[in-house]
N, C-alpha and C positions, 0 to 999 in steps of 0.2 A: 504494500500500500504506500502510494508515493505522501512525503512528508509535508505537514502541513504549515500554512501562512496565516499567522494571527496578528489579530491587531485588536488592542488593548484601548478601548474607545474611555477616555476619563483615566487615562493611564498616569495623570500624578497623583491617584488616592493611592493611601498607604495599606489598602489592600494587597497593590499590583505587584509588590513581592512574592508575596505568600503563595497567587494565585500564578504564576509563572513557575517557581520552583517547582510546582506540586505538577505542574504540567510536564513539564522539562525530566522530572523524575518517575512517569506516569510511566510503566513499561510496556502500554497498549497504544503511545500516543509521540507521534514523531512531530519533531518541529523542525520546519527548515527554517523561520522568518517570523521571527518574531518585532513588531509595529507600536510604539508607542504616540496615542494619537492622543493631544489635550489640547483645546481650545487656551489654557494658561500655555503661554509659552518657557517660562519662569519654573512650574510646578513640574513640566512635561522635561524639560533638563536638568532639573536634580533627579528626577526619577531614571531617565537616561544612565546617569552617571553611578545609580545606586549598581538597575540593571546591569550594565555592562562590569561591574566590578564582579558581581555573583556569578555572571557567566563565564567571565575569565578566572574567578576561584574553583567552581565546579569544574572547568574544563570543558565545559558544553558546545559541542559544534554546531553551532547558531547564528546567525547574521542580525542584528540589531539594527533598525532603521526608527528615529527621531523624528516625527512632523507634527506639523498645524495645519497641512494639508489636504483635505479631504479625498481626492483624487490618488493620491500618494497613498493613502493611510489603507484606501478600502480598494483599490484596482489589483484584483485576483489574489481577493484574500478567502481563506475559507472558512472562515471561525471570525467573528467580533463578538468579543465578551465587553458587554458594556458596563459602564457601571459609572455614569458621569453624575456630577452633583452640579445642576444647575443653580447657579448663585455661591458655590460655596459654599465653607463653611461658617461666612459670616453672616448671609440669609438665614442657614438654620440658626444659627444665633438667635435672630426675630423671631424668625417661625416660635419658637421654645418660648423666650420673653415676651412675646407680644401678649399672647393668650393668658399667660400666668399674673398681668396687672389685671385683666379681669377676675382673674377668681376660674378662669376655665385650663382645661390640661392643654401644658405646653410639649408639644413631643413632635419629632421632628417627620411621622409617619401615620401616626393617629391624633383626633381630633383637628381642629383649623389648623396649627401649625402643618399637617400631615398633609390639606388642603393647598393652605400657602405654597408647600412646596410642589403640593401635586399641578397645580397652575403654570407654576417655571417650569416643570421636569416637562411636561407636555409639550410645551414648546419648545422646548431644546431639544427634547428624545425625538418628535417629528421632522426636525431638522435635522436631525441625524439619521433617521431612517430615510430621509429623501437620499442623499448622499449615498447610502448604501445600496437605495434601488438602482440609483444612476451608474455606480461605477460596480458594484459586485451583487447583482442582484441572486445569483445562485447560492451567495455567503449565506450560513446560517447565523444567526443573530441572539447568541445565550446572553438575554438582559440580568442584571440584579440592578438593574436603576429605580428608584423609590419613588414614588409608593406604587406598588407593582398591577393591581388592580387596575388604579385608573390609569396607568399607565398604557397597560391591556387593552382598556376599552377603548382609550383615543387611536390607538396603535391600528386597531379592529375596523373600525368605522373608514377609516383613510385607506390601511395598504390589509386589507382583508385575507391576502393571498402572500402575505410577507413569509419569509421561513425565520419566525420569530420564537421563541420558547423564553419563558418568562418564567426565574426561578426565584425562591426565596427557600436558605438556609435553616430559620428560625425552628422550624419543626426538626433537623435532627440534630442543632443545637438542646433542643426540648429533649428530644430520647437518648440523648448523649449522658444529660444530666439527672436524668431519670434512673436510668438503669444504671450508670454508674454507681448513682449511691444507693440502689438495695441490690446491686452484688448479680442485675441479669447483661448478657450480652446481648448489645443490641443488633449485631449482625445477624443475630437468628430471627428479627422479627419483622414480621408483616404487617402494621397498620395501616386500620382503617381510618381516614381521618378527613373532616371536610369543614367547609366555611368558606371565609374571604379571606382574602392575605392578611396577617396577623390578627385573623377575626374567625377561629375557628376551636373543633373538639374533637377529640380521638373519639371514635365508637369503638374498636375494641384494639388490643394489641397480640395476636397472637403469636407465641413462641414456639417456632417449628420443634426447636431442639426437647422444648418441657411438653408439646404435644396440646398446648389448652391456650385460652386466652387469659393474658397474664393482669389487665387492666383492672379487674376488679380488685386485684391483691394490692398492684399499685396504686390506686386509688384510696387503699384501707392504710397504708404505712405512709401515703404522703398527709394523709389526714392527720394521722398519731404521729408520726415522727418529724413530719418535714423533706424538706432534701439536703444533700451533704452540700453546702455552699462556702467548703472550706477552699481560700485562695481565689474566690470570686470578688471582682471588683463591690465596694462599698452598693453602688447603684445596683446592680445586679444581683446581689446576696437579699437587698430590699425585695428587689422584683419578684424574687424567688420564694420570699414569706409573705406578700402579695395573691401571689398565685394560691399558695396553700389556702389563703380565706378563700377564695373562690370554691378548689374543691371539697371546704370544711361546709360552704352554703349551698355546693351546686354539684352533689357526689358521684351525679350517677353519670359525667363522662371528663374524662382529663382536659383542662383547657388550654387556648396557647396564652403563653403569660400576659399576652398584650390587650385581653381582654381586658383587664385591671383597669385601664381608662378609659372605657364604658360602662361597666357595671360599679366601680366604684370612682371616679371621676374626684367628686371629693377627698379619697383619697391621695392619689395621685397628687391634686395641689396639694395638699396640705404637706408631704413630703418631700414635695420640692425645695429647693430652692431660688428664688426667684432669680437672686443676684448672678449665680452659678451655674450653670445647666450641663448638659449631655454636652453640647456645642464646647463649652469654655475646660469640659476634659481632654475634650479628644485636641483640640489647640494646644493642651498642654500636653498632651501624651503623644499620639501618633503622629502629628506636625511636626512635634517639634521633635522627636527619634528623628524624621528624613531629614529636615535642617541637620544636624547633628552628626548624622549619617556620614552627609556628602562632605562635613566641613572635615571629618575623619577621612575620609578617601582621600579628598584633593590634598590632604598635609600628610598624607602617610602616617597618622595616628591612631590609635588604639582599634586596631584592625580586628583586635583580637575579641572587641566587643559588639561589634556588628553581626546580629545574630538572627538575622531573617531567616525565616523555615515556612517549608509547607507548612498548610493551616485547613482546618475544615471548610471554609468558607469557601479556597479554593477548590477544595476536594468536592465537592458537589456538584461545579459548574463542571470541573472536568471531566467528571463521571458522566454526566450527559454528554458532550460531545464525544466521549468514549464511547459509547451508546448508540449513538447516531454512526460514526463511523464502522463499527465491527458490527452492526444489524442487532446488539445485545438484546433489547426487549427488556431493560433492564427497571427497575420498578421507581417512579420519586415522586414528591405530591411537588403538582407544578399548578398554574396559576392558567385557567383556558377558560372560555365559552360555554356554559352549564350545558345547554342543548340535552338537558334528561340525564347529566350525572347525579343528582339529586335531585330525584323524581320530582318532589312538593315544591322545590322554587323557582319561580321565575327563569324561561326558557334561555331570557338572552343575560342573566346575571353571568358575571364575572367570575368565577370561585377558583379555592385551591385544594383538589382531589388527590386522589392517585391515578400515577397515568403512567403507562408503559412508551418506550423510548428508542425508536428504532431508525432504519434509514430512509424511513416515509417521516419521521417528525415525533410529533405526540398522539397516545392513543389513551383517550380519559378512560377509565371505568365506570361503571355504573354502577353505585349503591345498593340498587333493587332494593330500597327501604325507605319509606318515608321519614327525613328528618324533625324532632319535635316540636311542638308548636314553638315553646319557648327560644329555639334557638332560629328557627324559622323566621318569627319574630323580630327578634335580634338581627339578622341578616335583611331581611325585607327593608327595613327601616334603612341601612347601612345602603345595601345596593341603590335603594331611590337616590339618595343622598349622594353618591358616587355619580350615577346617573347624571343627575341634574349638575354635577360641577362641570361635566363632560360636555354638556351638550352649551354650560354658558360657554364654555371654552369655544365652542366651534362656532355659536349663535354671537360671542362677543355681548352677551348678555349680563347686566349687573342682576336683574331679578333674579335668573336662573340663577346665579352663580350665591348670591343673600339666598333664597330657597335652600339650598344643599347646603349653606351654612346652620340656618335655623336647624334644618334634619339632623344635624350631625349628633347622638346620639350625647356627646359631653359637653354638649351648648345647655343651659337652663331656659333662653329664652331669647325670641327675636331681634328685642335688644338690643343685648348683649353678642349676638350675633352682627349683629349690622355694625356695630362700634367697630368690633375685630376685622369683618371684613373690611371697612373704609383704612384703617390705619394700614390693611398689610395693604392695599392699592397702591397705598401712598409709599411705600417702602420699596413696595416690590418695582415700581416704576415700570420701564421697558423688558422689563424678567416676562412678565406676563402681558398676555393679550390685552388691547384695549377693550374696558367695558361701557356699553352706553347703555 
């Protein structure tokens, strides 16, 4: 099988190591050309300079190519894994802060902030799939660009026929840490598990290796005991005792943690920090490692602490293109078009199922089970609310776009909706569509 040409679309986030190594050391997965594409020209050459340090430590026979060029970046590539952050990460700064002076959840993925972003990311990501239809339109297109949903659904509407797959990690980050701390291997299991992207519930988990479905047990020990959240960051280890109230009030299926700022909203602010957020960590954490990085390369210093490694994050996306290439049929819950994976919702919602992974693309499953009212509920509300962002996006509509705010499920009130919407207008400036 001839060696493959990738290009790394949003290539100065400090993912872009982790998700290269794990490819480069993939022994299913040949690279010939590897493409660093960033609209930052700044971010996209220290990442350059991290890259080509690791490739020349590994000894990887590999061709490294640097652009801002769109024609460059995507002309007979076969893989773009995207993964851009439109605005930065000093819009998700707002996105976070804006919502938290009201009293509503600041998050860079769920509630308004998740909106805010979801408004930029639209416009950037379809400007980026133009690009990719024009010059590589055979490319397959493995997104992890946020928020993945409505990401989906704009994606949908315009290039229908795109070879796009749309993944998110979160869930076996979930069964990572799951089974981890009560002692099962998660490579023996088969979940079932449905919803919207970071809006969803396991129905069951079964373990080939113990022969049963093992959810009900897990279920009983995260109730009584918790999970092991030892050497989990401060935010995270919260998230995690978070989660446990939910399955202490809502026992009878495992939920994904990010439920927490819908169902307890009030919570969520209250444990915030307003001054501080998710944005003002990772500024200090992962920004500033690459700064730091490259200032160790280019002076020949402490080499010996530069410590990039594969990561699950990338392990995921490259499984699927693994997948895709060797005809695997290999199993991931990915992010498509309902069309009757779960029977009781809405035909054209958005969700993230399980779906088998081969050299025609994605193949959903089907539930064959009515999901229950309450979570039905919970999603119906969500998709309209997704919906109606989508369509002010396309219509340039302020109503629609206030409409999906009011919906949003951690808004209390019209409001206070309309306030958050006017301010991110105002922030967001040319990020987003004009609305009349």
């Amino acid at each position: 099988m001839k060696k493959q040409v990738i290009t790394i679309a949003g290539a100065g986030s400090g993912y872009t190591p982790g998700i290269l190594l794990t490819m480069l050391n993939h022994e299913h997965f040949e690279v010939k050309e590897i493409r660093l594409y960033d609209d930052d020209s700044q971010k996209n050459s220290d990442m350059e300079i991290i890259i080509d340090y690791l490739l020349e430590k590994g000894n990887y026979d590999v061709s490294l190519i640097r652009t801002e060029n769109p024609k460059e970046a995507f002309t007979g590539a076969d893989f773009v894994f995207s993964q851009i952050r439109v605005g930065k990460i000093d819009m998700r700064e707002k996105d976070e802060k804006i919502p938290l002076k009201y009293g509503v959840v600041g998050q860079e993925t769920c509630g308004l902030g998740g909106f805010s972003y979801g408004m930029r990311s639209m416009k950037g990501f379809l400007e980026l799939v133009d690009s990719i239809q024009q010059y590589a339109p055979e490319a397959w297109i493995l997104n992890y660009t946020n928020p993945e949903t409505i990401i989906a659904e704009a994606v949908r509407r315009k290039y229908p026929e795109a070879k796009i797959i749309n993944a998110c990690d979160m869930t076996i980050i979930i069964e990572e840490v799951v089974s981890d701390s009560f002692g099962y291997n998660r490579e023996n299991w088969i979940p079932v598990y449905y919803g919207l992207n970071h809006f969803g519930w396991y129905d069951s988990i079964y373990d080939d290796d113990l022969g049963r479905d093992v959810m009900p047990e897990v279920i009983e020990r995260f109730r009584n005991e918790g999970l092991n959240v030892e050497g989990q960051e401060t935010s995270w280890a919260q998230t995690y005792q978070n989660m446990r109230l939910i399955v202490q009030n809502f026992p009878t299926h495992l939920p994904n943690n990010y439920l927490e700022y819908y169902l307890y909203p009030n919570l969520a602010v209250e444990q915030a920090d307003k001054e501080y957020t998710r944005a003002n960590m990772i500024m200090d954490g992962r920004l500033k490692k690459i700064k730091e990085t490259v200032k160790n390369i280019q002076n020949q210093e402490n080499l010996d602490q530069i410590n990039y490694e594969s990561s699950e994050h990338g392990q995921y996306i490259v499984d699927i293109a693994v997948s895709i290439l060797h005809n695997k049929n290999d199993r991931f819950m990915l992010i498509v078009p309902n069309k009757g994976s779960i029977p009781n919702l809405r035909e054209d919602a958005v969700v993230e199922v399980p779906c088998y992974v081969n050299a025609n693309g994605v193949e959903p499953i089907s539930l064959r089970f009515d999901i229950p009212d309450f979570h039905k509920g919970l999603m119906e509300a969500q998709v309209a609310s997704e919906k109606l962002l989508v369509d002010g996006f396309y219509e340039n509509s302020y109503q629609k776009v206030l409409e999906a705010f009011t919906l949003n499920q951690s808004v209390p009130n019209a409001d206070v909706a309309k306030k958050i919407l006017d301010e991110f207008i105002e922030v967001n400036g040319d990020h987003w569509v004009e609305l009349n």
